[in-house]
Each structure stands twice: as C-alpha cells, then as structure tokens.
C-alpha positions as CSV (number, residue, x, y, z in Angstrom):
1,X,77.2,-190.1,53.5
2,X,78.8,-186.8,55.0
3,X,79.7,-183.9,53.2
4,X,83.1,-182.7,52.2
5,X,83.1,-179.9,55.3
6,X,81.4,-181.9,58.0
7,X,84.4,-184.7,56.9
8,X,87.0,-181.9,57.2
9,X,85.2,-180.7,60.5
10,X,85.5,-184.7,62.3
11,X,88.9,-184.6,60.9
12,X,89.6,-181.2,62.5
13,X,88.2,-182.4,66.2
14,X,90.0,-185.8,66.3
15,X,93.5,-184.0,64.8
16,X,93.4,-180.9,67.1
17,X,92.1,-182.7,70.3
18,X,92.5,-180.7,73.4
19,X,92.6,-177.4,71.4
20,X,89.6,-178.3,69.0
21,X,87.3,-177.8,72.6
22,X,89.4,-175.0,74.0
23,X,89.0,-173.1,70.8
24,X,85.8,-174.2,69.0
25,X,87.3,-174.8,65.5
26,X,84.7,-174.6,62.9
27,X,85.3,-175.1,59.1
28,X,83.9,-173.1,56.9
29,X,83.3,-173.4,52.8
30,X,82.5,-169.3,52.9
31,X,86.7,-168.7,54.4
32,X,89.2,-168.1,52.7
33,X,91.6,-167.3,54.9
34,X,91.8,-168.5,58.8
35,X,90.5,-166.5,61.0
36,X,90.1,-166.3,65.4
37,X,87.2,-164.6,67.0
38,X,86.4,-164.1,70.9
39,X,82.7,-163.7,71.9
40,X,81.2,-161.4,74.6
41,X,80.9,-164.8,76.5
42,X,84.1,-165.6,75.9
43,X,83.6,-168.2,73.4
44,X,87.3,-168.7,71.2
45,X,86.3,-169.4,68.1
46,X,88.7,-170.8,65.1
47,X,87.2,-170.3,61.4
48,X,89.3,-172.4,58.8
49,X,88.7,-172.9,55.1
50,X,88.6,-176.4,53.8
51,X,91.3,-178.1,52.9
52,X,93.6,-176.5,55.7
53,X,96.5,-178.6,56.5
54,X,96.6,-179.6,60.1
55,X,100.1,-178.4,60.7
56,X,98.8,-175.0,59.9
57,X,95.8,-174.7,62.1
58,X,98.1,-175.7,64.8
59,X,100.4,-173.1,63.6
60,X,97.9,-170.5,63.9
61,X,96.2,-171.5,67.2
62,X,99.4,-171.8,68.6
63,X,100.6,-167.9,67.3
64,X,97.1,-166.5,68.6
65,X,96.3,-168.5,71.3
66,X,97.9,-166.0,74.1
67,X,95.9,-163.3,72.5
68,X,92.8,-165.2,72.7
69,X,93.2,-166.3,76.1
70,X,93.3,-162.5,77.4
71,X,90.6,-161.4,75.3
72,X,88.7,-164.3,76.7
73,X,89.4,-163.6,80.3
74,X,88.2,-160.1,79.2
75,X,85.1,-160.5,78.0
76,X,84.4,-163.0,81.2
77,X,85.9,-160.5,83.8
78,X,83.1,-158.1,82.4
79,X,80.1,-160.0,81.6
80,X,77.0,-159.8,83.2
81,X,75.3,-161.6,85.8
82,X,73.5,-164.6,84.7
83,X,69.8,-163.8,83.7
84,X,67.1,-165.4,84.5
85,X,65.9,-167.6,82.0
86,X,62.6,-167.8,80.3
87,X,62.5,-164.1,80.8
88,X,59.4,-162.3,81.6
89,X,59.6,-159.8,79.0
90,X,61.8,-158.8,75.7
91,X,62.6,-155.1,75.5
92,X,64.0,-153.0,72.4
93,X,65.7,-149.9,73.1
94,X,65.4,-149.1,69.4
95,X,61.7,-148.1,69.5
96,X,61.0,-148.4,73.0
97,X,58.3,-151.8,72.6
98,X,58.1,-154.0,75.3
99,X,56.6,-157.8,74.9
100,X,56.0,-160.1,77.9
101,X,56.6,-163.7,77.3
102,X,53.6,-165.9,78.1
103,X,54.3,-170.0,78.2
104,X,50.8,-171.6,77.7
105,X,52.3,-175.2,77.2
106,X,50.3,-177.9,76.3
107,X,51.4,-181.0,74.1
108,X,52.7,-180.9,70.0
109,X,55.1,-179.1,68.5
110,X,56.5,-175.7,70.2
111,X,55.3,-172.5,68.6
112,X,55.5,-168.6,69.0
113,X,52.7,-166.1,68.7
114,X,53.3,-162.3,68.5
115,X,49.9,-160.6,69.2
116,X,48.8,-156.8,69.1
117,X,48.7,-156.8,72.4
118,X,52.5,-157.0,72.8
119,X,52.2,-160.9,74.5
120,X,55.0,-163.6,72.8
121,X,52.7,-166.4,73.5
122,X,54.8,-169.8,73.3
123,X,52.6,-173.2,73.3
124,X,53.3,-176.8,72.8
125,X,56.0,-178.9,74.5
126,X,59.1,-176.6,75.1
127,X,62.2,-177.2,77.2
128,X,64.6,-174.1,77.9
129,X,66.1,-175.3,74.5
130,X,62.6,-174.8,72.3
131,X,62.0,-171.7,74.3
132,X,64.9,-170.0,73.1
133,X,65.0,-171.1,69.7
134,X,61.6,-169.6,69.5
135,X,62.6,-166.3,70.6
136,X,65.6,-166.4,68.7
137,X,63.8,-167.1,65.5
138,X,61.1,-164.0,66.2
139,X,64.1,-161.9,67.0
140,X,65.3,-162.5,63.2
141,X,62.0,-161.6,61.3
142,X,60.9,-158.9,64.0
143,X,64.6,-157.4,63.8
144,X,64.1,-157.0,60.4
145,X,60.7,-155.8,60.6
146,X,62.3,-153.0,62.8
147,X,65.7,-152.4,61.0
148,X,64.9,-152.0,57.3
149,X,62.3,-149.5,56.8
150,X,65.1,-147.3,58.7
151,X,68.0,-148.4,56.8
152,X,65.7,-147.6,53.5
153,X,64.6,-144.1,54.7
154,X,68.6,-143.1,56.1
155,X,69.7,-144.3,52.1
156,X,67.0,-142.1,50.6
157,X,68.2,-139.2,53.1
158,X,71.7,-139.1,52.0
159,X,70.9,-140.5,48.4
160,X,72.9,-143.4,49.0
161,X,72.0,-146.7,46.8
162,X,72.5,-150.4,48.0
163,X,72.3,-153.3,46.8
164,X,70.1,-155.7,49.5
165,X,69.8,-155.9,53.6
166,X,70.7,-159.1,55.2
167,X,70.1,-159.3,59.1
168,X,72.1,-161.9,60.8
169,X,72.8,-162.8,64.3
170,X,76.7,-162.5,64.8
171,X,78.3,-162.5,67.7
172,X,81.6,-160.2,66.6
173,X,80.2,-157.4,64.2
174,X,77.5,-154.8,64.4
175,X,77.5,-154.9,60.4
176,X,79.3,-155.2,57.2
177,X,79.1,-153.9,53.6
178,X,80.5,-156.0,50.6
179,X,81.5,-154.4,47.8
180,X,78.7,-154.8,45.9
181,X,76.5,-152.4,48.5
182,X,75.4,-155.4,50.3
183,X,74.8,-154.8,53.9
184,X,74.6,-156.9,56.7
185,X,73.0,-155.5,60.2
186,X,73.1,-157.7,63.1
187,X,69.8,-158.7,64.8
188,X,71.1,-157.5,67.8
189,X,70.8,-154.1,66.8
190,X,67.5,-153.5,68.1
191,X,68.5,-153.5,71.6
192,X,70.2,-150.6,71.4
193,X,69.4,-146.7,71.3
194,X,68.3,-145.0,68.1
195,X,71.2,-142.9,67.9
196,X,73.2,-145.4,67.7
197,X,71.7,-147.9,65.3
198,X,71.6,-144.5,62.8
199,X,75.2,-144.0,63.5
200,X,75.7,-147.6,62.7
201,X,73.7,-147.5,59.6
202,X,75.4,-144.6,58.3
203,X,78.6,-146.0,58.6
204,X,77.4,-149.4,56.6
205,X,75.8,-147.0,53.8
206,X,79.0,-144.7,53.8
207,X,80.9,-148.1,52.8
208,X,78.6,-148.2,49.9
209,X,80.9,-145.1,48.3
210,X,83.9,-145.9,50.4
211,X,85.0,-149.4,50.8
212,X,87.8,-149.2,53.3
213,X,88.0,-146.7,56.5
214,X,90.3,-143.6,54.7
215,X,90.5,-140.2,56.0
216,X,87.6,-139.9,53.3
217,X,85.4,-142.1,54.4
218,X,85.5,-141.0,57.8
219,X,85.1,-137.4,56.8
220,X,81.9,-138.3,54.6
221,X,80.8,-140.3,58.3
222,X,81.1,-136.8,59.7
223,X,79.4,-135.0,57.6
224,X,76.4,-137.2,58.2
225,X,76.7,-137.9,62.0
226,X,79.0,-135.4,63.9
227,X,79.0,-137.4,67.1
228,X,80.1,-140.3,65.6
229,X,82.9,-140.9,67.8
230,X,80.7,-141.2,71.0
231,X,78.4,-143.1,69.6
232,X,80.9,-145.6,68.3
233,X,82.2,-145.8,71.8
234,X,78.7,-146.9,73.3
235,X,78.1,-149.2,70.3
236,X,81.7,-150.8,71.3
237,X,80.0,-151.6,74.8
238,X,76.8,-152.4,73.4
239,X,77.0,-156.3,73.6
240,X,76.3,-155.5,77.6
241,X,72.9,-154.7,76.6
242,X,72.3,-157.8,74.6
243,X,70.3,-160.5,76.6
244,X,72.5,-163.2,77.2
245,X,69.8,-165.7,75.7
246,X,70.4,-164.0,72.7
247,X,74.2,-165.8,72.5
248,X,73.8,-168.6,75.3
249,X,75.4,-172.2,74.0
C-alpha cells in the first residue's frame, strides 16, 4: 500500500506530464509553502506540500518557469567539464587531506574502507552507481568528522550557544539556522578553503542571536569576520569546486 505523499507524488507526475520531467516536481510532507530551486547542474526542481491542488502547481510552474529556464541555462553555460568518473583521488581544501580511491572488487555486497594511510578502499561488486553511493555516504560521516569540532570551537570563541549540528548534502544552501539555534552545514563544505567555511560558520552562529539578515546582524557578522564580503563572494562560486560526483543524477 503506498503512502499518502508517494500517492500525491504519482498523482503529481501523471497530472503535470511534460512539465513534471522538465521540472522535477517533488512533494514534500516537510513544505509548507511551494517552492522552485535550480541546481549547479541545472537541475529545476519543484517542492510542493501535500495536498496542493493541481491548478496551482501549474500556476506556479507556469509564473516561474521563464525564470527557471535562465537560471538553468546559467548554471549549464558555466559548469565544468565532465570529470572523470571513479576518480583517482578525493581532496578537501578545508584541511588540505588527500585520499586516493583504490577499487579492489571481488564478489558480495559493495563496501568502503577509510584507512590511516589515506587509501578509500572499495570492495565487493560495484557498478559506477555503488561506487558513488559509497563515497557519497563517507563524505556524510567524514564531513562531519571535519566540520563539527570547528563549528564547536568558533561557538565557544564568540560565546555563542546552539542548539545541535546537522550536515546534509543540499544542492542550493551552504547552511541554515532555525530558530531554535539549530544549524544545518552542508557536506560540501569541506571542499572549500578554511576562510571560508569560518566565514560560513559565523554567519550560521550569528543567526543564533539574529534570525533574519538586519543591519544588525550583519554588523555583528563584521565584527567577527571583517572580510566577510569577499569571502561571501567566493563561497557564491564555490559549487565550481564541488566534484560533480558529489551531485551527478
């Protein structure tokens, strides 16, 4: 028997046809209002609440679909070249570790081992599918591993209390704070400079005493990272330094 949603989401596909695979309608228990996001590969994404009448998700693709068509030219105009796929080695500009993929094969079910020796070693039956599954799942915990003994120590620095970390791998947002101090970092993070995940930690912790972006909160921002403003401009860009397996369908 399916769900409530995944009735909702056949309903959504058959209603919409053409513009359910043009734009990737999703629906979503967490939405509560409709919303339309365009990935670095161009991906159009529609999020919809359950229940939505058809007549206004059509409404909505139809009032934001020029929009999403340029911004989805965009991000295809300036993507990066393909990359090759398995690659030969994972590196984090974060902390400046290196680990070189190693595919043993054999038979059974596909695994990933990080050793000391910086070597991802992947064994058992894996197709390009497996393989990146696997390295997406070691990105989560390792990104984590990386991202919240700094987020920790940046809090203590500016006496800055939150409530818990989570570390997801979105594909529109660096991070997020809720308002009760919970913050979410994107897994992603780790390919980029230092400076720049600080920057992007202390505008997620700043949220903590100022939910909304007012001339105070960006003044507080300041106070704690006077190049903010260049380093939000490189974080902008910093999808471009994402490995593309990272997002790939």
């Amino acid at each position: 028997m399916t769900s409530e949603i995944e009735q909702q989401q056949l309903w959504v596909d058959a209603a919409l046809g053409a513009n359910a695979a043009e734009f990737n309608v999703r629906a979503s228990r967490r939405a509560r209002r409709l919303g339309m996001r365009v990935s670095r590969t161009g991906r159009i994404e529609v999020v919809t609440p359950a229940r939505t009448p058809k007549s206004r998700i059509e409404q909505f693709i139809a009032e934001h679909r020029n929009w999403a068509l340029e911004k989805r030219n965009e991000a295809l105009r300036t993507a990066p070249a393909p990359e090759r796929f398995p690659p030969t080695e994972v590196s984090f500009r974060i902390d400046a570790t290196r680990w070189r993929l190693h595919l043993a094969g054999g038979r059974g079910r596909p695994s990933l081992r990080q050793s000391p020796s910086g070597v991802l070693q992947v064994t058992g039956a894996t197709d390009g599918a497996a393989t990146r599954a696997l390295l997406r799942g070691w990105l989560m915990s390792r990104a984590r591993a990386v991202l919240e003994p700094r987020l920790a120590s940046i809090a203590l620095e500016f006496s800055i209390r939150y409530h818990s970390l989570s570390v997801r791998q979105q594909r529109t947002r660096w991070g997020s704070c809720s308002s009760r101090g919970a913050i979410n970092l994107n897994a992603s993070l780790v390919f980029q400079r230092p400076e720049v995940v600080r920057y992007l930690m202390i505008h997620e912790l700043t949220h903590v005493e100022h939910l909304n972006h007012s001339p105070r909160f960006w003044h507080a921002v300041e106070s704690r990272c006077a190049d903010w403003r260049t380093l939000d401009r490189e974080l902008l860009e910093g999808w471009r330094r994402v490995p593309s397996w990272v997002y790939a369908e």
